[in-house]
C-alpha positions in Angstrom: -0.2 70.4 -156.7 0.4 73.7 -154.6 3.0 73.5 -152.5 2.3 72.3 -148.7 -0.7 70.4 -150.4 -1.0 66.7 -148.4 -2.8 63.8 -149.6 -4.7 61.8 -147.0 -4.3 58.9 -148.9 -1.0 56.5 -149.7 0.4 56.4 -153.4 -0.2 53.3 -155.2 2.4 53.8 -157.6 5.5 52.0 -157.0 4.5 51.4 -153.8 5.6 55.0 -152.9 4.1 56.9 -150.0 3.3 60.7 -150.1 6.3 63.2 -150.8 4.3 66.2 -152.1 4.9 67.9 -148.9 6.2 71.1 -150.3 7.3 69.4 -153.6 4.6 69.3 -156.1 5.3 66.0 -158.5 3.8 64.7 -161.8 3.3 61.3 -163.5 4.0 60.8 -167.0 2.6 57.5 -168.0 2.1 56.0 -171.7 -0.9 54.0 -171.7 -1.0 50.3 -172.8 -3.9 50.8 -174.9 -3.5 53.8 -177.0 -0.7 55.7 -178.1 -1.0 58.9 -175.4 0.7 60.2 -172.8 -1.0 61.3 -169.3 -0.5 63.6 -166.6 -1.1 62.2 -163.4 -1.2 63.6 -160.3 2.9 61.6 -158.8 2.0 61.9 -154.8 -1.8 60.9 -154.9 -2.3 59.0 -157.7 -5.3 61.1 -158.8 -6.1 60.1 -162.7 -6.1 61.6 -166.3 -5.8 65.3 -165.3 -4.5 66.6 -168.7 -4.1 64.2 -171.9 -1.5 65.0 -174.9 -1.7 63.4 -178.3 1.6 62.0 -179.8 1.9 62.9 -183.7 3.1 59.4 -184.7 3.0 56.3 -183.9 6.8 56.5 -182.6 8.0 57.5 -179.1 7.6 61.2 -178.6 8.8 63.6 -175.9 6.6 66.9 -174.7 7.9 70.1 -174.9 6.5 72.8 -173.4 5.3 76.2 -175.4 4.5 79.5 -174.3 0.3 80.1 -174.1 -2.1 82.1 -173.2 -2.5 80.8 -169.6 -6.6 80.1 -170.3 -6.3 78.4 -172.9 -3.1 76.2 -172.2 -1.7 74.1 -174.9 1.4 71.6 -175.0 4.0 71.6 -177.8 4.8 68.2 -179.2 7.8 67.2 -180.8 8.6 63.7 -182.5 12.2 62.4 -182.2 11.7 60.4 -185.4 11.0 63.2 -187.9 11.1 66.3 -186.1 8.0 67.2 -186.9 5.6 69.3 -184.0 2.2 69.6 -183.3 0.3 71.2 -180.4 -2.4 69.5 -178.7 -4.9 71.5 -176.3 -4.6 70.3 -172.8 -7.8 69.1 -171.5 -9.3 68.3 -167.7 -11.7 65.2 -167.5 -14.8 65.1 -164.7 -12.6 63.3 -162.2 -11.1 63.5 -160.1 -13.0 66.2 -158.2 -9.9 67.8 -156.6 -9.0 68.4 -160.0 -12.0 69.9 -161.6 -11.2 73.3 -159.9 -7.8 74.0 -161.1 -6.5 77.2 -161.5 -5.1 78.4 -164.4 -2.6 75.7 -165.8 0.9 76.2 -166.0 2.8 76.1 -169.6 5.7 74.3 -168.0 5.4 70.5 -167.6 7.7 70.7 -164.6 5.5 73.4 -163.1 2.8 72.6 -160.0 -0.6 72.2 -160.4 -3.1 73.4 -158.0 -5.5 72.4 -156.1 -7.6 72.2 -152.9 -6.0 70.8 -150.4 -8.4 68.4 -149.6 -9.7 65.8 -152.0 -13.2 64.1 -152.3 -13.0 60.4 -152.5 -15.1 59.0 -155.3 -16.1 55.9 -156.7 -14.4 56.8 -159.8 -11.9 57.9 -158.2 -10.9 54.2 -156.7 -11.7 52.6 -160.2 -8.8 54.8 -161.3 -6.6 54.5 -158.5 -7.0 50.4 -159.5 -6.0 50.9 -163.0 -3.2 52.9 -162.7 -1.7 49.8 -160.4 -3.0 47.6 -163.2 -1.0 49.5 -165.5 1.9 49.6 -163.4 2.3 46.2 -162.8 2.4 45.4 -166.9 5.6 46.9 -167.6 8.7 48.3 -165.9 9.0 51.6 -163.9 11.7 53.4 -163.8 11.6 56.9 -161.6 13.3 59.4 -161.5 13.5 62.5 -159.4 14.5 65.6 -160.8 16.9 68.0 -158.9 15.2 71.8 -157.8 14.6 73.8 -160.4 15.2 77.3 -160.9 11.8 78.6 -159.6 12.1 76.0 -156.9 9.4 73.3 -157.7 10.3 69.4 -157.9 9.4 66.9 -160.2 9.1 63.4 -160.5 8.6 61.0 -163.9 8.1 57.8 -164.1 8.3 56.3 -167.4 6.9 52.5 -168.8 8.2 50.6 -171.6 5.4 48.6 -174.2 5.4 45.9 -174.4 6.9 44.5 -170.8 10.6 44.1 -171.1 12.3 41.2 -170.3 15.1 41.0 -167.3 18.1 41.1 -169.8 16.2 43.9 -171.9 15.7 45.9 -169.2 19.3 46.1 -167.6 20.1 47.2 -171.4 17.7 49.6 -171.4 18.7 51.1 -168.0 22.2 50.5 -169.1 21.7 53.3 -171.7 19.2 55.5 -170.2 21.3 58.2 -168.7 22.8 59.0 -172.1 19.2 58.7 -173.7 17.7 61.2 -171.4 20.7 63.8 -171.8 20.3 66.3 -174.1 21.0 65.8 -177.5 20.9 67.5 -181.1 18.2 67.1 -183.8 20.3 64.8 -185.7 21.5 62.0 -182.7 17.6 62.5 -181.6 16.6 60.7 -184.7 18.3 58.3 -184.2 17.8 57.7 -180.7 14.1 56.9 -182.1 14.5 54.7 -184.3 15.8 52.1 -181.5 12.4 52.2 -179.9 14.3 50.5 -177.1 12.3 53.2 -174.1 10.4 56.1 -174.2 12.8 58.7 -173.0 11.0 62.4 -171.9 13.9 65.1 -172.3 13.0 68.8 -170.6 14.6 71.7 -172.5 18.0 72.1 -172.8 19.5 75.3 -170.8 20.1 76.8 -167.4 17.1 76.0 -165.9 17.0 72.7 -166.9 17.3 70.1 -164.1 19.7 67.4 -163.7 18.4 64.1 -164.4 20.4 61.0 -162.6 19.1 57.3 -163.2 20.4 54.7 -161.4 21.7 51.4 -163.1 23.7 48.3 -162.4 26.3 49.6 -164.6 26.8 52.6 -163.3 26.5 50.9 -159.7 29.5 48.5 -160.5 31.9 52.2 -161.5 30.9 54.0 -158.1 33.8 54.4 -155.6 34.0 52.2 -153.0 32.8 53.2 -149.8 36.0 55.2 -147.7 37.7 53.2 -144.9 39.9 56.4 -143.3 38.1 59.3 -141.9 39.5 62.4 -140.9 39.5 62.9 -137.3 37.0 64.3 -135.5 37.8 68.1 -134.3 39.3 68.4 -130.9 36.6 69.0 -128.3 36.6 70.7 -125.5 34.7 72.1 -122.0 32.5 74.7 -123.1 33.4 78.0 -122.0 31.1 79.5 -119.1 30.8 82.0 -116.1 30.7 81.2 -112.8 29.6 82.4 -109.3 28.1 81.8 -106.6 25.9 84.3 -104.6 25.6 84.9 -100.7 23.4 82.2 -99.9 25.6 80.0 -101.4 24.2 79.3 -104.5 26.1 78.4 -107.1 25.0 79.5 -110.8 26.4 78.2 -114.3 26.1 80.4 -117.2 26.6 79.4 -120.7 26.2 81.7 -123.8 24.9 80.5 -126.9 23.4 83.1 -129.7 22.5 80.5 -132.0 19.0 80.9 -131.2 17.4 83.8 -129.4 16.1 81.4 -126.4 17.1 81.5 -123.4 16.9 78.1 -120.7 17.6 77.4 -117.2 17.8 74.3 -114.6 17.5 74.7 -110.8 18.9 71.3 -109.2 18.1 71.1 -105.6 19.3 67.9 -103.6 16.5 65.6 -102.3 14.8 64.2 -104.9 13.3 60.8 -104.3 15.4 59.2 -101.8 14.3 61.8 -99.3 11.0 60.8 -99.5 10.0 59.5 -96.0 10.2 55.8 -95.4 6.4 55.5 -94.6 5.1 58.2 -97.4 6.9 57.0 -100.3 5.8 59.8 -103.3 6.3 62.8 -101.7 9.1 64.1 -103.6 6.9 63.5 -107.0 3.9 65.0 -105.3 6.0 68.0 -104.5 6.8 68.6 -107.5 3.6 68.5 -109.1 1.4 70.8 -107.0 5.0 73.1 -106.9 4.0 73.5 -110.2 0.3 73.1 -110.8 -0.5 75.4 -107.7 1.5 78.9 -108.9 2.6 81.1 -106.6 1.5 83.7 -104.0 1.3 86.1 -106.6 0.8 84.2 -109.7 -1.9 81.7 -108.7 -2.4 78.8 -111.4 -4.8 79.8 -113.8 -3.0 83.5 -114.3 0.2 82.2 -114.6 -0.9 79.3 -117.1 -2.4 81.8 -118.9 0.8 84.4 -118.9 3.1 81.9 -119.8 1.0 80.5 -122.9 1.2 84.6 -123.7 4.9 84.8 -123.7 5.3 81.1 -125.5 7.1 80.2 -122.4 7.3 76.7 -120.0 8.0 76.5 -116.5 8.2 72.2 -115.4 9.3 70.8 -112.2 10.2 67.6 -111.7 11.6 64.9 -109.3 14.5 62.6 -109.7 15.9 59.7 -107.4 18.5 62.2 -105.9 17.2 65.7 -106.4 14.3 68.4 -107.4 14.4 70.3 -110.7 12.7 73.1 -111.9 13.2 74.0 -115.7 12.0 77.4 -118.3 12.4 77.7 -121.4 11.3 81.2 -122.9 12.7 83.9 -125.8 15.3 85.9 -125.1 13.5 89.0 -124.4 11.4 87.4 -121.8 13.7 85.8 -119.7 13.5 88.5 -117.3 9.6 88.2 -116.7 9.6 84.1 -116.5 13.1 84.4 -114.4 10.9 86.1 -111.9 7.8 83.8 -112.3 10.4 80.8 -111.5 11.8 82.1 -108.7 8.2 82.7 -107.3 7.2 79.5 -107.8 10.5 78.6 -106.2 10.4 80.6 -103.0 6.6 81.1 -102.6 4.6 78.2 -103.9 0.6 77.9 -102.8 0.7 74.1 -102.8 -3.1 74.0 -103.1 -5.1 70.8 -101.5 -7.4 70.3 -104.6 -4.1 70.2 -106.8 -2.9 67.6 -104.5 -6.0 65.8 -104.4 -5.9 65.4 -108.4 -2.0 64.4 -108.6 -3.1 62.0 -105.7 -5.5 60.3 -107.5 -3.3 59.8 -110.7 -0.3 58.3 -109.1 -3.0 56.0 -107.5 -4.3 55.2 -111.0 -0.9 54.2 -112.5 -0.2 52.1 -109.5 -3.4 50.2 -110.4 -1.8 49.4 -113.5 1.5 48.8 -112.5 1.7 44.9 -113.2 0.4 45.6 -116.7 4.3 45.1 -118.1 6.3 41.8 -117.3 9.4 44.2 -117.5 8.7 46.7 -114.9 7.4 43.4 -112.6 10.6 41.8 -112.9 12.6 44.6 -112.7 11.4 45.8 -109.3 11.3 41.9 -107.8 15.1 41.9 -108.6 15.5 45.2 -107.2 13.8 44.2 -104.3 15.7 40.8 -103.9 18.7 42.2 -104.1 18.8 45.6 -102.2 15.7 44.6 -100.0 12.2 45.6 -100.0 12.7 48.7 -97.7 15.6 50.0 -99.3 15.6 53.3 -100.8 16.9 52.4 -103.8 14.1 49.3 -103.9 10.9 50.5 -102.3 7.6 51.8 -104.0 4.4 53.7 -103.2 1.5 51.9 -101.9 -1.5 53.2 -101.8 -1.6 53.6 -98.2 1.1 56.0 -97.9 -0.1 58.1 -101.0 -3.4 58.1 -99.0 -2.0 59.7 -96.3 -0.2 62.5 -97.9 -1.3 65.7 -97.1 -0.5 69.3 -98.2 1.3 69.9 -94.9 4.0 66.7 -95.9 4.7 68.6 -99.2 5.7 71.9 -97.1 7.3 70.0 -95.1 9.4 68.5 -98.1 10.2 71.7 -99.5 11.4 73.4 -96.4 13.5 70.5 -95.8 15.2 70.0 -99.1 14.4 73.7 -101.2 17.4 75.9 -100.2 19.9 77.8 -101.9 23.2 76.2 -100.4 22.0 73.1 -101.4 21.1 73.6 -104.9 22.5 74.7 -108.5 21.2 77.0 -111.2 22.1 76.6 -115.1 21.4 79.2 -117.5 22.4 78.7 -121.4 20.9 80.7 -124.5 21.3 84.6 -125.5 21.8 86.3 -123.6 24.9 89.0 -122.0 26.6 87.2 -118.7 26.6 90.2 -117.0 23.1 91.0 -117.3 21.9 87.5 -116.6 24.0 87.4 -113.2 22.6 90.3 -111.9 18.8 89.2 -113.1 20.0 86.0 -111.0 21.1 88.2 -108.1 17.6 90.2 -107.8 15.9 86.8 -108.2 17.2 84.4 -106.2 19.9 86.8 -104.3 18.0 87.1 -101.1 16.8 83.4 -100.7 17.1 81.4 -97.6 16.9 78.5 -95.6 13.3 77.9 -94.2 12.6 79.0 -90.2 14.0 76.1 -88.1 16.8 74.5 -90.5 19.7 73.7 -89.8 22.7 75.6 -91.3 24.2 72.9 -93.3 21.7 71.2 -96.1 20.9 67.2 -95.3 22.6 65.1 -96.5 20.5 62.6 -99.1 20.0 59.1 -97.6 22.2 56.2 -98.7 20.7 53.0 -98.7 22.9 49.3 -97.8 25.0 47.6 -100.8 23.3 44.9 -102.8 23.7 41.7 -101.6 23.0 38.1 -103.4 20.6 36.2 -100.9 21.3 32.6 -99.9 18.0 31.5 -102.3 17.7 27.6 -101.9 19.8 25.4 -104.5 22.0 28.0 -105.6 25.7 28.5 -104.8 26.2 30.5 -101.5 27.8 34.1 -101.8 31.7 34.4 -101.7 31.8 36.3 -98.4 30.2 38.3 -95.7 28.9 41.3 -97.8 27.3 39.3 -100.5 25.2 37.5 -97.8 21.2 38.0 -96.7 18.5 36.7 -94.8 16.1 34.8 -96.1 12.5 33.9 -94.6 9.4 32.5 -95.8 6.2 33.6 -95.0 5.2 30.7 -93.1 4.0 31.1 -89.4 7.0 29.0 -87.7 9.6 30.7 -86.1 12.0 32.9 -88.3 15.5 32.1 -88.5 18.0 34.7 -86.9 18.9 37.6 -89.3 22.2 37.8 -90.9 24.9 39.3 -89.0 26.2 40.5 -92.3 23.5 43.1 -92.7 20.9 45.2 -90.9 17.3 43.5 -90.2 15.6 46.5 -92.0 17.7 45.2 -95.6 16.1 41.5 -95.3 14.6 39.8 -98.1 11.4 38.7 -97.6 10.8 35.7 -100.0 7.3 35.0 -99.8 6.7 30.9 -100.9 3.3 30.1 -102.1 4.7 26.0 -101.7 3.1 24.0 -99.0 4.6 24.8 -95.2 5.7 20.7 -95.1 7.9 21.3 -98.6 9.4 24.8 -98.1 12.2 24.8 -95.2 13.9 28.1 -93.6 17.4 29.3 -95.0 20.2 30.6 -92.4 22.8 32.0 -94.4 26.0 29.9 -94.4 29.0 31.4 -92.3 30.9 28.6 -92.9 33.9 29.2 -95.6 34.7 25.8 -96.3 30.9 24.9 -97.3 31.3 27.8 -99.9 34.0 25.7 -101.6 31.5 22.7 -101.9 28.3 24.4 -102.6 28.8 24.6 -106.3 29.3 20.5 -106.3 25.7 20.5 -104.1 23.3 18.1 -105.5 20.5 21.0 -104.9 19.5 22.3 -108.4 19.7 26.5 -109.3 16.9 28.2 -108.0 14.5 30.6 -110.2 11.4 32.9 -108.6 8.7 32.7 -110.9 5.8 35.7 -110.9 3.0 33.9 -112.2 1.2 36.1 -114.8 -1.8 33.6 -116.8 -2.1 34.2 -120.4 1.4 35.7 -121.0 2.3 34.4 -124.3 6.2 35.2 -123.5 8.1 35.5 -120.7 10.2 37.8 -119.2 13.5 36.3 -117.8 16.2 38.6 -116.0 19.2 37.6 -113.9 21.2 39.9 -111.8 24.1 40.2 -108.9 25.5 43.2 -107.6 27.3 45.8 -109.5 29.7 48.5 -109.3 29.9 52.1 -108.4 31.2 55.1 -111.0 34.2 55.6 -109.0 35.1 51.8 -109.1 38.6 51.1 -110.6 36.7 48.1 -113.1 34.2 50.7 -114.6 36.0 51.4 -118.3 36.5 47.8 -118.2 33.2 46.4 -117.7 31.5 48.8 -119.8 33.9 47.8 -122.9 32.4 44.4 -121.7 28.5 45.4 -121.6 29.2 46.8 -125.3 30.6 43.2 -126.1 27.8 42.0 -125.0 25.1 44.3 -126.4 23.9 46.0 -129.9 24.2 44.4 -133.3 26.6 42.1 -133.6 27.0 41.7 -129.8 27.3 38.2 -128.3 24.5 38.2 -126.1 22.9 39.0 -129.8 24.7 36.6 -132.1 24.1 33.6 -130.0 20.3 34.3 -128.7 18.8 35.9 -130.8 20.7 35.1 -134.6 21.8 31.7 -133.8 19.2 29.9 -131.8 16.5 32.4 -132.0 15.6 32.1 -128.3 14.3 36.1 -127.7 13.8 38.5 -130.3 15.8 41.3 -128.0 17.8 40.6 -125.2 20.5 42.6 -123.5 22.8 42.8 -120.6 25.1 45.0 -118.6 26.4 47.2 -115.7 24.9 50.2 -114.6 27.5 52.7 -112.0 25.7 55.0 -110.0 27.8 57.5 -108.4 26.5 57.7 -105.0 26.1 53.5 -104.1 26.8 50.1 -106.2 24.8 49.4 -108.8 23.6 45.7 -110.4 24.4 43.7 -113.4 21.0 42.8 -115.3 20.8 40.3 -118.3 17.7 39.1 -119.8 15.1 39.4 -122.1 11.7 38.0 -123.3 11.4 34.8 -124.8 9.2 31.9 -125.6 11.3 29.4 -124.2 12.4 30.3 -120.4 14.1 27.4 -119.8 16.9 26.6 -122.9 17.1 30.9 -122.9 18.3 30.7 -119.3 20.7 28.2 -119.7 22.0 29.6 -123.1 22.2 32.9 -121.3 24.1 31.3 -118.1 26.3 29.7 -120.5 27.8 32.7 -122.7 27.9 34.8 -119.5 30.6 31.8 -117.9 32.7 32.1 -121.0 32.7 36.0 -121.0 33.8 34.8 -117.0 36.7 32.4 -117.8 38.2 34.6 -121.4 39.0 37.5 -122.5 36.6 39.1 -125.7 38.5 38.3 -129.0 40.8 41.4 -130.4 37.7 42.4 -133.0 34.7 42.0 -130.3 37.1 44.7 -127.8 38.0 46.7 -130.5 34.2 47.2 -131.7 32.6 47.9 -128.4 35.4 50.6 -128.1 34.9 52.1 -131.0 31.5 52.0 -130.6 31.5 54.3 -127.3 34.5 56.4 -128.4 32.7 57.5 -131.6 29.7 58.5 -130.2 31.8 60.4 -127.4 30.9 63.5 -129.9 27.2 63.4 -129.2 28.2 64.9 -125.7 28.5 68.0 -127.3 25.4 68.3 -129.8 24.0 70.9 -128.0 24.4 73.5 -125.3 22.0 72.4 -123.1 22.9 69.2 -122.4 26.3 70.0 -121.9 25.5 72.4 -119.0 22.9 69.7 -117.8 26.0 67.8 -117.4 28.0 70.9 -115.9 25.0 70.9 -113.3 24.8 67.3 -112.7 28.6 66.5 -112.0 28.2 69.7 -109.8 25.5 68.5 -107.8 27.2 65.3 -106.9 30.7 65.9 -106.6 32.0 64.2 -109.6 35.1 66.7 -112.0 33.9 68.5 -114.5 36.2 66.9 -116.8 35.2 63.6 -115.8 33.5 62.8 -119.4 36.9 62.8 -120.6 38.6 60.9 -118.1 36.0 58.4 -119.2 37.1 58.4 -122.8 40.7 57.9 -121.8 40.0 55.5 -119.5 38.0 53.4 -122.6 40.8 53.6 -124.5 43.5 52.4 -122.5 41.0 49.1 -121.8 43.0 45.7 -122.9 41.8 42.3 -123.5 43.6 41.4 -119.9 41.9 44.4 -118.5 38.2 43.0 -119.6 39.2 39.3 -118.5 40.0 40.6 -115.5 37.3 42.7 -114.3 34.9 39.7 -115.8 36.2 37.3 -113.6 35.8 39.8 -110.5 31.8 41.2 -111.0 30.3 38.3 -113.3 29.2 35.2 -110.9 26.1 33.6 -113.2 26.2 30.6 -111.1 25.5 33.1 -107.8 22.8 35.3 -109.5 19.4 35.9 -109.0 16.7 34.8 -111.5 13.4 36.3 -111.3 10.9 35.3 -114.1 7.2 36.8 -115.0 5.5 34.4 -117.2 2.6 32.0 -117.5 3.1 29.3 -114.6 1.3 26.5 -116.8 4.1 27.0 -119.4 7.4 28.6 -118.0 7.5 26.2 -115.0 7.7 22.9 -117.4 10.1 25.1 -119.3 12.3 25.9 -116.5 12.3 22.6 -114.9 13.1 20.4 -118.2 16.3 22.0 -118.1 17.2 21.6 -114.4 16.2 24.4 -112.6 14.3 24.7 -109.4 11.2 26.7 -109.2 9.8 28.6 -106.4 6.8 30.9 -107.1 6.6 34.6 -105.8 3.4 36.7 -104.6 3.3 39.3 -107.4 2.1 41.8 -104.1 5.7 40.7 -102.2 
């Protein structure tokens, strides 16, 4: 096979899939039926492309001679006697791909050639079918041969006639590694006259590969596996240059000659949450015609086609809290697509027939976004919890995507695209000096658009989540974890919460009968909070009804934390408790009474508002996986996480603390990031120590503060002719939610 030759085809041997990519294999395989060796083709299975003739009726072993390279020949010795014969290699009509070879090499070990795409034949599937035929009557044993000294790879696989049994072959492999060793004339003969296994020894010498076999002897005298590891090498900030120019922007540059490429972020604050209330979308829009559009003096098609010139990518992109613009080019161009950023930057076109198309994709994917269970639940829990027109809740609607025009995505860009607001990365090869005064002539003279105020905006800030007073479940443990909630029936509403704003109420749509759904005033009572959990009303859970759902998706949530809060190194040592492999949330779902094939729970810590605690999965069994999952999450409530379950989740995070510093990119992505939000630059580490010092007290403390199952919020998206039944067996309440709400 010539090297980079693919098959199109799986192997049937062993059950092996292609490996020929750039390592050109054979088979040698002694027949059942007659007493020859073939040559098959090891990644493709391809059949009978050269035959040799043993000189007795005894194992043998090929050895290769030197030949005129059109007539090749193969020189056999016999182990038993020692006598040699050469037999001339011959090609058969099939298969096709090998009917064209080029002159064969005189090594055995040697690649064969051939096109590198195959013609599938009838004959060739008959022979594909006997080879499995014959590998299925004996034992296989494989073997793959180390590089060679002209760099091509082998691979044998050898059979034993007749079939041994179990016990005979653990002898056999037992003594293969001596067997295929190389060995003098005299102990050769002997080996033969065992008979125990064919055995194929290449020549002696330095070019001789190693051969290694595998057996359960020599797997009992391997070393055991280590249990102490050195320590990891002391890491550290990366060193970098920085500055900050007139306009105030600040710039981060990283060296790295590993590679000659050069790669830059521009952050700019905004991003999603300064999308206006009534045209949510614009930020993402933005972004796209930004891009798509080209500049002033770069206009789309000419700059798409420069930059597939220099091998080069210019992306922009929108994030919940800020704009980014990224390139990625070779060293030597960085100066040219540097500029071509910075015009796309500072003079964007923002054409309406780009808009029009980026319009009319975003209204596509909103078609389809009910087509997952998991994204439905996830945004009716968001929107339960932080309310329907918070920022951190709310989604386009086709409406206000409608009414987006290329004047709101100017408008965006004047707003949030300035230099005092925003931060530039640079890392790849490149001389700080030079790069800081490319920066300067770029982006050195931008400014604030006509009509801004001196100061950047600030990026909106949406209310705290709060648990809703749902009917049936156990009221909220004070005035912030309280919210209003009204049905969509024409009576009069109930008076909002005093608690929290009117624009932050959840609206609970019913689809129950207006004589069996009442109205819920949040209770401002203290003392009734100490007897709701004694209430004879049964937990309450919103069910999304979604027909023909064979699973469903369950999730439970309550209001989280913030990055800055004082419980975060604790509760994440308690997510990793929860979560992976081993993980309770795993051992007792999923292992034990094999209620969801994944499930998972946990905290996430924004750093600019609190976030939630989700838990849930998907499961065929709503009802007994909701209580199970109610159930561990109590005990992880009431105790601490046993001295093994603490010391693995650590472990777990502090050993993959080293993956923060794979590459230089993502560590100035992280430079930029804490930059743009106010956070220390040495804050990853202040994490690690702050994971360390975590005790079991620690855990069962901030457990008991942030995890209230009995308070949380249970959204499910399933089938209502099954999950309702499910739900209701084991004594919860079910209301059904408008999947439009």
């Amino acid at each position: 096979m010539p090297n980079g030759a693919c098959c199109s085809r799986p192997a049937l041997l062993s059950g092996l899939w292609p490996t020929h990519q750039g390592q050109p294999q054979l088979l040698l395989i002694r027949t059942l039926s007659s007493n020859r060796f073939t040559h098959l083709c090891y990644p493709c299975s391809f059949h009978a492309a050269r035959q040799l003739k043993v000189t007795h009726g005894q194992e043998a072993s090929t050895r290769c001679a030197a030949t005129v390279p059109r007539f090749p020949r193969r020189q056999t010795s016999c182990y038993g006697c020692g006598d040699s014969t050469s037999a001339r290699v011959t090609q058969h009509r099939f298969p096709r791909h090998l009917q064209r070879l080029q002159p064969q090499p005189t090594s055995l070990f040697a690649p064969l050639t051939r096109p590198s795409h195959p013609i599938p034949s009838l004959l060739d599937a008959a022979a594909r079918c006997a080879i499995a035929l014959m590998l299925s009557a004996g034992v296989v044993l494989t073997a793959t041969l180390g590089p060679l000294v002209n760099g091509a790879n082998a691979g044998v696989v050898m059979m034993a006639e007749p079939p041994l049994s179990t016990a005979a072959a653990a002898a056999a492999l037992g003594s293969l590694q001596q067997q295929m060793a190389p060995v003098p004339a005299a102990e050769s003969s002997a080996g033969a006259a065992s008979g125990a296994l064919t055995s194929n020894t290449p020549l002696a010498g330095p070019g001789a590969p190693t051969i290694r076999f595998t057996s359960p002897d020599i797997l009992d005298k391997l070393p055991p596996f280590p249990t102490e590891f050195p320590p990891l090498p002391e890491l550290k900030l990366p060193q970098y240059t920085t500055a900050k120019l007139r306009n105030g922007l600040r710039v981060f540059l990283l060296r790295d000659d590993e590679v000659p490429l050069v790669r830059a972020t521009l952050l700019m604050r905004g991003g999603q949450y300064g999308s206006p209330p009534d045209k949510v979308g614009v930020a993402s829009l933005t972004a796209y015609v930004q891009r798509a559009g080209g500049s002033e003096a770069h206009p789309a098609s000419s700059l798409d086609s420069r930059l597939e010139e220099l091998a080069a990518s210019i992306e922009f992109g929108a994030g919940p809290q800020a704009l980014s613009a990224d390139l990625q080019c070779l060293a030597e161009d960085a100066e040219e697509v540097m500029g071509l950023m910075a015009e796309l930057v500072r003079t964007p076109v923002m054409p309406a027939d780009k808009l029009l198309l980026y319009k009319a994709q975003v209204l596509n994917a909103l078609e389809h976004q009910n087509d997952s269970p998991a994204a439905i639940g996830r945004r009716k829990i968001t929107k339960l919890l932080y309310g329907a027109e918070s920022i951190y809740a709310r989604t386009p609607t086709q409406e206000g995507l409608s009414s987006i025009s290329p004047e709101d995505l100017r408008s965006y860009i004047s707003r949030w695209e300035r230099p005092d607001g925003a931060v530039l990365g640079v890392v790849g090869a490149f001389e700080p000096r030079k790069m800081l005064a490319l920066v300067e002539r770029e982006f050195g003279d931008w400014a604030p658009a006509s009509g801004q105020p001196d100061k950047p905006p600030v990026v909106p800030r949406g209310q705290p989540p709060a648990v809703p007073t749902l009917p049936g479940s156990a009221t909220t443990a004070g005035s912030q974890m309280t919210a209003t909630v009204t049905t969509a029936m024409p009576a009069a509403k109930p008076e909002p919460s005093p608690f929290r704003p009117v624009g932050n109420a959840i609206t609970a749509a019913m689809e129950s009968p207006a004589t069996t759904v009442p109205s819920f005033n949040p209770v401002t009572d203290p003392a009734a909070l100490t007897t709701s959990a004694s209430s004879s009303r049964r937990p309450t859970v919103y069910l999304v009804d979604r027909p023909g759902l064979t699973q469903a998706y369950v999730l439970t949530a309550e209001p989280g934390i913030t990055l800055s809060d004082p419980d975060l190194f604790s509760l994440d040592v308690l997510s990793g408790v929860f979560n992976s492999f081993g993980g309770q949330l795993f051992d007792k779902l999923r292992s034990r009474e094999g209620l969801a094939y994944s499930v998972s729970g946990g905290w996430d810590s924004p750093p600019d508002h609190p976030g939630l605690f989700v838990a849930g999965g998907q499961t065929s069994s709503p009802g007994e996986f909701l209580r199970s999952l109610r159930q561990l999450l109590a005990r992880a409530a009431a105790a601490a996480p046993s001295v093994q379950e603490l010391e693995a989740a650590k472990a777990e995070t502090l050993n993959s603390f080293a993956f923060n510093f794979s590459s230089t990119s993502n560590q100035l992505q992280r430079i930029l990031v804490y930059d743009l939000l106010g956070l220390p630059q040495n804050f990853l580490f202040q994490y690690v120590q702050g994971i360390e010092r975590v005790e079991q007290r620690d855990v069962a403390k901030a457990a008991a503060a942030h995890l209230h199952p009995e308070r949380q919020v249970v959204v499910v998206v399933g089938d209502r002719e099954v999950t309702q039944p499910s739900l209701e067996a084991v004594g919860f309440e079910v209301y059904p939610l408008r999947l439009d709400d």
